[in-house]
SETI-614190 format. One record per residue (C-alpha): residue number from 0; residue in one letter; x, y, z. Coordinates in nm, 2 decimals. Layout:
BEGIN
> lumse  drendo  c1  c2  c3
> NUM  A  X  Y  Z;
...
//
This chain:
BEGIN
> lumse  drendo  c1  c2  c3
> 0  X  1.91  -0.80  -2.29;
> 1  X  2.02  -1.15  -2.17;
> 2  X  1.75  -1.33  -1.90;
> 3  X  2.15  -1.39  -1.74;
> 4  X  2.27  -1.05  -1.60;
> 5  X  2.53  -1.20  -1.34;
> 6  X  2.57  -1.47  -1.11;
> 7  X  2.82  -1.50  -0.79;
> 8  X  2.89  -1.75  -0.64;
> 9  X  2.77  -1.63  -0.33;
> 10  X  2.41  -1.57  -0.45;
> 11  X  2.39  -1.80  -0.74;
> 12  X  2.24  -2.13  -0.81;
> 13  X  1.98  -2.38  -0.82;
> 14  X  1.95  -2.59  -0.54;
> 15  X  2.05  -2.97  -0.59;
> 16  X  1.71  -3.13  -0.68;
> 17  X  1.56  -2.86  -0.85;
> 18  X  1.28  -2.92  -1.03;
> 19  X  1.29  -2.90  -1.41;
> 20  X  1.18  -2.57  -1.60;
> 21  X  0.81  -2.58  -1.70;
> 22  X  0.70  -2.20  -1.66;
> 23  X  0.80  -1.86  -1.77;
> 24  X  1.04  -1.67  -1.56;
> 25  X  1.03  -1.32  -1.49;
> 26  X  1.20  -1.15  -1.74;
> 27  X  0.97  -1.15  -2.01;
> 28  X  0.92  -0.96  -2.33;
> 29  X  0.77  -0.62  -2.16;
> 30  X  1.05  -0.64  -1.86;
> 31  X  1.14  -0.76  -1.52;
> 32  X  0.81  -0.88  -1.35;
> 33  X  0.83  -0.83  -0.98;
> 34  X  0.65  -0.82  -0.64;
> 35  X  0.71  -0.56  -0.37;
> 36  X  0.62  -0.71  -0.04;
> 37  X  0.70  -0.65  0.36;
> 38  X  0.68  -0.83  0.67;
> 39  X  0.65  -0.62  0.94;
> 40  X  0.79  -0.35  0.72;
> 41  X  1.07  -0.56  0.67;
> 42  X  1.05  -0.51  0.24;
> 43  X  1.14  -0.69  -0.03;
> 44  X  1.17  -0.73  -0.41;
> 45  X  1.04  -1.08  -0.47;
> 46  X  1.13  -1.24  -0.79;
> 47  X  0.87  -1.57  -0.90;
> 48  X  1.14  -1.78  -1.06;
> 49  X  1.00  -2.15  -1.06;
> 50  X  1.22  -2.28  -1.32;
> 51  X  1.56  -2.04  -1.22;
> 52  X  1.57  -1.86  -1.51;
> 53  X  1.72  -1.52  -1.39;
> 54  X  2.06  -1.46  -1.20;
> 55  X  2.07  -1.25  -0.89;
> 56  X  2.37  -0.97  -0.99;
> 57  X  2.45  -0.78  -0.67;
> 58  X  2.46  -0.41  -0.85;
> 59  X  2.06  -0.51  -1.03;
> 60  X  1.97  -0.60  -0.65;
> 61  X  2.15  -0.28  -0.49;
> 62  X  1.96  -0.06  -0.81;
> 63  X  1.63  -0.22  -0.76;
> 64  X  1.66  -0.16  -0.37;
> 65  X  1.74  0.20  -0.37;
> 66  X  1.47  0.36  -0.26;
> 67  X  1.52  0.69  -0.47;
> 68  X  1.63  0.53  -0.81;
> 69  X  1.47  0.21  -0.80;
> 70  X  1.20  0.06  -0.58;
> 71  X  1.32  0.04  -0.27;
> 72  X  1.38  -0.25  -0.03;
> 73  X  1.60  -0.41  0.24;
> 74  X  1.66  -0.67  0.00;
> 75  X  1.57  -0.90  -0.30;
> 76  X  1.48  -1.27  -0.29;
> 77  X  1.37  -1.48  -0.55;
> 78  X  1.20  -1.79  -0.57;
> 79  X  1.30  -2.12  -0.72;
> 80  X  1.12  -2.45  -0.70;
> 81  X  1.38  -2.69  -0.52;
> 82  X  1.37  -3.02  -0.38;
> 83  X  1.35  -2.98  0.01;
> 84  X  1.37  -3.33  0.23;
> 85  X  1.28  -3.47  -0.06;
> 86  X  0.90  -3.27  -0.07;
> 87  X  0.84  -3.08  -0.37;
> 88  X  0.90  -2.70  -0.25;
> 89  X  1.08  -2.38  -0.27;
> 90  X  1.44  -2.25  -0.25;
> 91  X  1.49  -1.88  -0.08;
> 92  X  1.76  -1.69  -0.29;
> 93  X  1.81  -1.39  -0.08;
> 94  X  2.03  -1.13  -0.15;
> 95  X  2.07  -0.81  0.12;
> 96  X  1.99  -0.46  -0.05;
> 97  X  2.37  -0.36  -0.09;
> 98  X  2.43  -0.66  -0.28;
> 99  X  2.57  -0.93  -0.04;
> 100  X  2.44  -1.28  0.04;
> 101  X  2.22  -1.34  0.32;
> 102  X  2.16  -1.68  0.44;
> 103  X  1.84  -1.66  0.65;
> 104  X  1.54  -1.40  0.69;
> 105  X  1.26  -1.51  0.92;
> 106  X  1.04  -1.19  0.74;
> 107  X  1.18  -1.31  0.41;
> 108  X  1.06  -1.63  0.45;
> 109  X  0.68  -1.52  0.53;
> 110  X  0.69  -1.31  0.29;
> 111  X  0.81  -1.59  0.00;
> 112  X  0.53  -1.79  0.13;
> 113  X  0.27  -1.50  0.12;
> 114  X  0.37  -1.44  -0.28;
> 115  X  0.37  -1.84  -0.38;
> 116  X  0.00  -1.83  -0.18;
> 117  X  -0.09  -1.53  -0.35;
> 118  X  0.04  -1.59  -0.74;
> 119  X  -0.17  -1.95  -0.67;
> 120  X  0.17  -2.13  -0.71;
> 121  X  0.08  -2.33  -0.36;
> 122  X  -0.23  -2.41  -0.22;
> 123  X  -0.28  -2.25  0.10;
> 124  X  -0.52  -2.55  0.16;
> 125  X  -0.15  -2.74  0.20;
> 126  X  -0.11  -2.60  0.51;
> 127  X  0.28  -2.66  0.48;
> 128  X  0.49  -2.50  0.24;
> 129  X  0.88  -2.63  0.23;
> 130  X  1.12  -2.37  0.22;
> 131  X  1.50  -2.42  0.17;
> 132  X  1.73  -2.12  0.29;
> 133  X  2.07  -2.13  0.25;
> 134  X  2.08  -2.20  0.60;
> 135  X  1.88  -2.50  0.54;
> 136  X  1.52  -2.63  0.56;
> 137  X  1.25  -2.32  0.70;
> 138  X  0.89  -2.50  0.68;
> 139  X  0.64  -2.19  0.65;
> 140  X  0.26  -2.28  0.84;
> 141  X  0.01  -2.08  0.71;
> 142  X  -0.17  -2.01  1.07;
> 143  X  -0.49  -1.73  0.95;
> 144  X  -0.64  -1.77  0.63;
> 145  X  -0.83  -1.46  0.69;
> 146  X  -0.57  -1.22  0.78;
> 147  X  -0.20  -1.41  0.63;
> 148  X  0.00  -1.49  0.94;
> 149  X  0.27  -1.69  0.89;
> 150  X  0.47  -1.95  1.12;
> 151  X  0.81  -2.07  1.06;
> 152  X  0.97  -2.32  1.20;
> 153  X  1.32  -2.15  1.25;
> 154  X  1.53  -2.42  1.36;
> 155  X  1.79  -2.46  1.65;
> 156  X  1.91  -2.13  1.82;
> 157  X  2.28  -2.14  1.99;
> 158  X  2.32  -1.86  2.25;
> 159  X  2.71  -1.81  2.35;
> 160  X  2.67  -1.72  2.71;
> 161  X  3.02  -1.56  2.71;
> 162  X  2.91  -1.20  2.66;
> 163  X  3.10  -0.94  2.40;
> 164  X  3.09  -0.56  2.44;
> 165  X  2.87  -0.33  2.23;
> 166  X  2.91  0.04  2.25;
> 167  X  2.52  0.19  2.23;
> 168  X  2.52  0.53  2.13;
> 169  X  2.23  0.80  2.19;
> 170  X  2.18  1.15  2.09;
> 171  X  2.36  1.23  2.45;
> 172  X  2.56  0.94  2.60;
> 173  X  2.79  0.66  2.47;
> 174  X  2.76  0.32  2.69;
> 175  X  2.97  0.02  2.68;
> 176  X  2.72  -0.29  2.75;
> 177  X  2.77  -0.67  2.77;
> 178  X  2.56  -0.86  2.44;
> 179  X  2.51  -1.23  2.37;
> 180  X  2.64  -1.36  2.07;
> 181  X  2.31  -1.59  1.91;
> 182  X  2.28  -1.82  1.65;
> 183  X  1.98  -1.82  1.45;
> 184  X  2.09  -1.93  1.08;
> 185  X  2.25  -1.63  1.10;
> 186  X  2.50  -1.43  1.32;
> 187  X  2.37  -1.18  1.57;
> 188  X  2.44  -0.96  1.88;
> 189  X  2.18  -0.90  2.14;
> 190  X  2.23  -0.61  2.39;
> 191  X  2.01  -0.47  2.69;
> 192  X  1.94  -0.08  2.67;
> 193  X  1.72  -0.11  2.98;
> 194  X  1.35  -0.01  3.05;
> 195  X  1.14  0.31  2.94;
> 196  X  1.25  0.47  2.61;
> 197  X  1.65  0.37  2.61;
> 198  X  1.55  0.16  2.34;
> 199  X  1.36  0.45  2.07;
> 200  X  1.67  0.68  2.18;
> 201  X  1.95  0.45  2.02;
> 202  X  2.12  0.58  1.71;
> 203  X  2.14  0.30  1.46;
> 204  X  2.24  0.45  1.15;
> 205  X  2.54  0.27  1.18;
> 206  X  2.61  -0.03  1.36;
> 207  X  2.69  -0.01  1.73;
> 208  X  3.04  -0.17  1.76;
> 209  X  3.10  -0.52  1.89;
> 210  X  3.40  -0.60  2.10;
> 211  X  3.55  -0.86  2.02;
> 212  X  3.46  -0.83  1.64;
> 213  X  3.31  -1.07  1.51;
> 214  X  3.47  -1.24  1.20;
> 215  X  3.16  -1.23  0.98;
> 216  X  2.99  -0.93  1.11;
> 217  X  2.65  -0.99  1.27;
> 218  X  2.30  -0.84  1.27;
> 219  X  2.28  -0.63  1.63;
> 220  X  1.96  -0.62  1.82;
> 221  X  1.92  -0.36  2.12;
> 222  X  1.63  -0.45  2.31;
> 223  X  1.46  -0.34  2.67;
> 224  X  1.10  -0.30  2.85;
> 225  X  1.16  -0.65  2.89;
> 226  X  0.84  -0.75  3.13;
> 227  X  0.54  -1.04  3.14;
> 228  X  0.35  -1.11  2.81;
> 229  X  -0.06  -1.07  2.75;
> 230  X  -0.12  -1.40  2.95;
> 231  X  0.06  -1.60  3.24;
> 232  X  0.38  -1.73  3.14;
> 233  X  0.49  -1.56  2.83;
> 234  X  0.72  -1.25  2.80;
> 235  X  0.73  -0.92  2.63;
> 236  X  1.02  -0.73  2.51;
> 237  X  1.06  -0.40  2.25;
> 238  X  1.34  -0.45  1.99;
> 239  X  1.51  -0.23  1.66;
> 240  X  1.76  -0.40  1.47;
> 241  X  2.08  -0.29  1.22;
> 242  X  2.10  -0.54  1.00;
> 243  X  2.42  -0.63  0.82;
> 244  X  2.41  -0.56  0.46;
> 245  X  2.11  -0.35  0.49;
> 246  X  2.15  -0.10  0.81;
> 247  X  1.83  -0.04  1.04;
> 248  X  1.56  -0.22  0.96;
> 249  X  1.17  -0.17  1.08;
> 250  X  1.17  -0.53  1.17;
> 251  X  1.44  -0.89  1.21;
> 252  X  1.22  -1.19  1.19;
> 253  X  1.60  -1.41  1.29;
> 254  X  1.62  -1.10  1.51;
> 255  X  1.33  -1.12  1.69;
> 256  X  1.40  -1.50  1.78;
> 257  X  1.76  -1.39  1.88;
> 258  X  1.61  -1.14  2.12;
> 259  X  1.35  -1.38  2.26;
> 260  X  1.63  -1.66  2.31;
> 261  X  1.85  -1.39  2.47;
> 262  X  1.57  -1.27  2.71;
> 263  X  1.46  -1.66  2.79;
> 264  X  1.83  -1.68  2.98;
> 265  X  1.71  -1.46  3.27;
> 266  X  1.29  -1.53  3.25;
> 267  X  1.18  -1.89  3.21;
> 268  X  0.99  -1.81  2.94;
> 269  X  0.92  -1.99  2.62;
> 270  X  0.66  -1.79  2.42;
> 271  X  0.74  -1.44  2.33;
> 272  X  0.59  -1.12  2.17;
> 273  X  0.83  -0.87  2.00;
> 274  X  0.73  -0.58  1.89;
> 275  X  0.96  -0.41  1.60;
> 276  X  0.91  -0.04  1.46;
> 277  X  0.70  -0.21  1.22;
> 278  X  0.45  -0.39  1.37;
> 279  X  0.44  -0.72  1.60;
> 280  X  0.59  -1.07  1.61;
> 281  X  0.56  -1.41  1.80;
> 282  X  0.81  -1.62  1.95;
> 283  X  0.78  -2.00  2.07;
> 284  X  1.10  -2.12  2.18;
> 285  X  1.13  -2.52  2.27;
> 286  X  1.37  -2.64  2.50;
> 287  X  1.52  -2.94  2.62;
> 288  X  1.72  -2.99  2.97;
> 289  X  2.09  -2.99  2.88;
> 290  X  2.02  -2.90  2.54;
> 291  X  1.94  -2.58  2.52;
> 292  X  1.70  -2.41  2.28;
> 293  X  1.65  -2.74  2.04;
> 294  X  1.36  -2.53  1.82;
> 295  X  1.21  -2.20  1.77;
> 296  X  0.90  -2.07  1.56;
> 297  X  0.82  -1.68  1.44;
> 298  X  0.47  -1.62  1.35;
> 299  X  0.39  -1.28  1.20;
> 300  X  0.22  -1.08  0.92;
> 301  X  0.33  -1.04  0.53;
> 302  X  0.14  -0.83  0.27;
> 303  X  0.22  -0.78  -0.06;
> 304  X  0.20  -0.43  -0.15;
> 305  X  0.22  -0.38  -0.52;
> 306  X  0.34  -0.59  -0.83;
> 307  X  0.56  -0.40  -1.07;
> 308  X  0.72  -0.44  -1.44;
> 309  X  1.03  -0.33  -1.43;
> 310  X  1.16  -0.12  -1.77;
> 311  X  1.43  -0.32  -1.97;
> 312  X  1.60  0.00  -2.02;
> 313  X  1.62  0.10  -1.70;
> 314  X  1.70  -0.29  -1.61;
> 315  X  2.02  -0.22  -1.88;
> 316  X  2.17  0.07  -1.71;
> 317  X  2.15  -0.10  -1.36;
> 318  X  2.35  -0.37  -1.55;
> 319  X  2.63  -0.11  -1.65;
//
């Protein structure tokens, strides 16, 4: 089988200023070597890649992510060594679990970071590790050396204050209620379900509609018990996300700063705890007067869970 099973333009390519090969890739002589990890329980198929040897093809990342067939996750990233700001450091190559380009996952990240750490291809001792998304530079901070928490700085958020309609659907009401369209790399809708348990009652198989549409879809978060954080001056909200390209999700990392940046609008509130269906995330948002939200950071958990050869028969039919 060719190391080359497919590339789109959409989830191809080495980053200008990759470095040169030097290392084996993953597809070796006994099959596909891989790494299942989550953040949050956000999971993924994570392909080591220094020297980008092996082309993402959407239906191999839609086989390896069914989680009957294959081995199951909301998506597959691999990991190339790229030139970022002109630091030796790593390009995120993300593809969702049906196939489609992604351009930024806060979990992803940490959990790209967490794999490089743990295959000894950075030294945590760096303290820094560059990451390039496709939505630009995400520098990972390794913040627990004991227990791998992760911080990344996640850039500029844009909140659209001009709300949209999402219809919210439960097992026995529909409601139409006013979102707010946020920026974070990456498109999303965040929408108020209100306190006690309006947010474990929403039905999120599918993806609560957005009025006006938007033109590239957009990851929806439905949030509520928003309320004061563990200590003076920092807030507390519950979230679930349906992501696009993947469909619920136990955890959004670009989600949970979406919802934090969303929240900050009616609570002067910078620093933020989330909690997701699968576990718990930080938000620290930095703002300037007249600026708006010039910064963000996401600190949170990745494990890896298991590390896998994949069978190159099986790896020839999901070719087919």
């Amino acid at each position: 089988m060719s190391t080359d099973v497919g590339s789109p333009e959409q989830t191809s390519t080495r980053p200008a200023g990759s470095r040169s090969p030097s290392t084996a890739g993953p597809l070796r002589a006994d099959g596909l070597h891989v790494v299942k990890a989550h953040g949050t329980g956000n999971d993924f198929v994570v392909l080591l890649d220094p020297d980008d040897t092996f082309a993402l093809d959407p239906d191999l990342v839609a086989a390896l992510c069914d989680r009957r067939r294959g081995l199951g996750a909301d998506g597959v990233i691999r990991a190339v060594r790229a030139d970022v700001d002109g630091e030796d450091g790593w390009f995120m190559d993300h593809v969702n679990s049906d196939g489609s380009g992604a351009l930024m996952c806060g979990n992803g990240v940490r959990v790209l970071a967490h794999c490089l750490v743990d295959a000894g291809l950075v030294d945590p001792a760096a303290g820094v590790v560059p990451v390039l998304s496709r939505s630009g530079p995400r520098p990972v901070r390794l913040v627990a050396g004991g227990y791998p928490v992760y911080s990344v700085d996640m850039g500029p958020v844009q909140v659209d204050p001009a709300p949209v309609a999402v219809v919210v659907r439960s097992a026995d009401r529909e409601r139409r209620l006013p979102g707010l369209r946020v920026d974070v790399g990456n498109p999303h809708v965040v929408v108020d379900v209100g306190p006690g348990d309006a947010v474990d009652g929403v039905l999120l198989l599918e993806r609560p509609s957005i009025d006006p549409e938007p033109v590239d879809g957009a990851n929806v978060e439905v949030v509520g018990r928003i309320g004061t954080g563990e200590t003076p001056g920092t807030g507390y909200l519950q979230m679930r996300v349906h992501e696009r390209g993947v469909g619920e999700t136990l955890s959004c990392g670009t989600g949970a700063v979406a919802a934090a940046a969303a929240a900050s609008l009616r609570a002067s509130v910078t620093r933020w705890t989330v909690d997701v269906p699968g576990g718990r995330l930080r938000v620290r948002l930095r703002r300037r007067e007249d600026e708006g939200i010039v910064g963000s950071e996401l600190a949170g958990p990745a494990e890896v869970v298991a590390r896998a050869v994949v069978d190159h028969a099986w790896l020839e039919r999901a070719a087919r």
